[in-house]
C-alpha positions in Angstrom: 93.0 105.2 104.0 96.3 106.2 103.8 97.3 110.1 103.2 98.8 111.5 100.6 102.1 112.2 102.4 104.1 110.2 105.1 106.1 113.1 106.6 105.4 113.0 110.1 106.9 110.0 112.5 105.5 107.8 110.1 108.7 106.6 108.1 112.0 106.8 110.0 115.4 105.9 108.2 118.3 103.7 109.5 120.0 107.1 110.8 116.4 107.9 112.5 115.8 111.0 110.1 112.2 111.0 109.2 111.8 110.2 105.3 109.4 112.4 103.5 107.1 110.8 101.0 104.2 111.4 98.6 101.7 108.9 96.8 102.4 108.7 93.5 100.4 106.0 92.4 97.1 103.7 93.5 95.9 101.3 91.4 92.9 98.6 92.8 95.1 97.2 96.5 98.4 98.9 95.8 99.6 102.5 96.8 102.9 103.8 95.9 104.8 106.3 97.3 108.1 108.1 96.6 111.0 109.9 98.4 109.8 113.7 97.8 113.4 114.9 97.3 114.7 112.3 95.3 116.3 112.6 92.0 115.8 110.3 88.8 118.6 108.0 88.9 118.5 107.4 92.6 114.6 106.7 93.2 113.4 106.0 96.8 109.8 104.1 97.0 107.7 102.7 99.5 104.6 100.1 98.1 101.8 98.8 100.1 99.5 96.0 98.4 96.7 93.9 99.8 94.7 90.8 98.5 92.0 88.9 100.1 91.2 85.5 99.2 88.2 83.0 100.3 85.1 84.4 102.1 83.3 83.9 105.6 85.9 82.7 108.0 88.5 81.7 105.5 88.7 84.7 104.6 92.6 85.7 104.3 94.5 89.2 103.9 98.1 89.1 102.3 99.3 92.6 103.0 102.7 93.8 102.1 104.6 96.3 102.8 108.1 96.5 100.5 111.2 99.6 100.0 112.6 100.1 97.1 116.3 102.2 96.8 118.2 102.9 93.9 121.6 104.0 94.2 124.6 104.1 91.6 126.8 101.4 92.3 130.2 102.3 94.1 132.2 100.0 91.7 131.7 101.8 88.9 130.2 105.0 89.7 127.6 104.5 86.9 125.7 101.2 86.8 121.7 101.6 89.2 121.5 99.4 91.1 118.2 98.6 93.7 118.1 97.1 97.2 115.3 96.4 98.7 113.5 94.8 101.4 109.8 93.6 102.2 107.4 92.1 105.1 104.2 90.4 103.8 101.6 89.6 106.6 99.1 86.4 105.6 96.3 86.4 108.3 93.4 84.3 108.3 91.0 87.8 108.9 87.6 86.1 109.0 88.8 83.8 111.5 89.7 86.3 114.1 87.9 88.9 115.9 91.2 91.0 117.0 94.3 92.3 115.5 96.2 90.6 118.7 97.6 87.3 116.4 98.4 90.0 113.8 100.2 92.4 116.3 102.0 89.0 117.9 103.6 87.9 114.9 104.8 91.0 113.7 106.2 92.2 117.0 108.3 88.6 117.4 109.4 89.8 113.3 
């Protein structure tokens, strides 16, 4: 289970400044989280989803893991605009008995 708030060494930004976040939503698989010092037109979010499919050794998690930014756009100085960037890991989890494939894979990422 994930905490509340990711403000330790948890999430680090590109200038390697920790970013402080809070949960602001979980619904069923999906958690979100948000920038704690962000404003309203320039929202800062982190999700994390999961689905399984199949059963017994075809069992399969599809886990991702995705950052949202919204920033006003340097051309105008008014339009939002969002970037964002996601990793989605699909492992065949009643197939293996370790995390090691897992950990491969997203290392070589």
């Amino acid at each position: 289970m994930l905490s509340n708030t990711l403000n330790t060494n948890e999430v680090k930004g590109h200038d390697a400044a920790e970013v402080e976040l809070q949960r602001i939503d979980t619904l069923g698989r999906s958690t979100v989280f948000a920038k704690i010092a962000e404003t309203p037109s320039a929202q800062h979010r982190l999700t994390i989803k999961h689905q399984e499919t199949g059963a017994g050794s075809k069992l399969r998690r599809r886990s991702l893991i995705r950052v949202d930014v919204t920033s006003i756009s340097t051309v105008d100085s008014v339009t939002p605009v969002t970037t964002s960037a996601y990793l989605v890991l699909d492992a065949p989890v009643g197939a293996l008995l370790a995390d090691t494939e897992m950990k491969r894979v997203l290392a070589e990422l």
